[in-house]
C-alpha angles and dihedrals in degrees: 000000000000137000140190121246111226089207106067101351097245115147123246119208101167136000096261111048092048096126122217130230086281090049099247115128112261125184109248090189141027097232119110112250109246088244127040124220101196145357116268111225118244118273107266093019092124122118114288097215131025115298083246091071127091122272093258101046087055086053097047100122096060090038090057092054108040082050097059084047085053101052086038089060089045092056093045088047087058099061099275103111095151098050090028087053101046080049096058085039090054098046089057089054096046078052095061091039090054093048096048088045108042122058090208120051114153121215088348094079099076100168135338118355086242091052094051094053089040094058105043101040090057106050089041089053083053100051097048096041087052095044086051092052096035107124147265091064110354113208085213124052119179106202098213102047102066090055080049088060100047089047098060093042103044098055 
């Protein structure tokens, strides 16, 4: 499919290679073109320090967080699961927190900045609601989830 611009004469094939005055490919729709030519990074997967900095201070975000999981997962290891398991809960929020925060994340940013805080808020929301009500003696005791409970066992 290709038409003629009237402006400069300049033939456009697709949506995506149609150069400007100065010669560089502009879209002249928005319209997605019917084959894609690369994957676009996530938004906020830039580096999170200069490009002078060390590999892991431009990384520090995700760092950050898979540190904290691993602690999380040590403590838990040593006989702490309560107080191991809110840890690894808690990394994942302070994950969604950096990436709604921050405009640069590194590797920590995987797809759309609403999907990221999504995800891990959720799953981090999950995981320290369930350590605080992890039993024997749950430091959080929601009253109408355990008649829930009866009520779906005992029918």
């Amino acid at each position: 499919m290709s038409a003629e611009d009237p402006g400069n004469g300049i033939e456009v094939r697709d949506a995506v290679s149609a150069p400007d005055a100065e010669g560089r490919p502009v879209r002249a729709t928005r319209r997605f073109p019917l084959f894609t030519r690369d994957t676009a990074r996530p938004e906020g997967g830039g580096r999170a320090a200069s490009k002078d900095a060390p590999a892991p201070a431009r990384q520090w975000p995700v760092l950050a967080v898979l540190g904290t999981v691993a602690l999380g997962l040590l403590v838990t290891a040593l006989d702490a699961f309560r107080v191991g398991t809110l840890l690894i809960g808690l990394a994942l929020l302070g994950g969604a927190v950096l990436r709604w925060l921050l405009p640069g994340v590194g590797m920590l940013a995987v797809r759309s900045r609403f999907t990221d805080i999504a995800t891990y808020g959720v799953l981090g929301l999950a995981i320290v609601l369930l350590a605080l009500m992890a039993q024997p003696d749950p430091w959080l005791e929601i009253p109408f989830l355990k008649d829930t409970l009866h009520f779906t066992l005992e029918n």
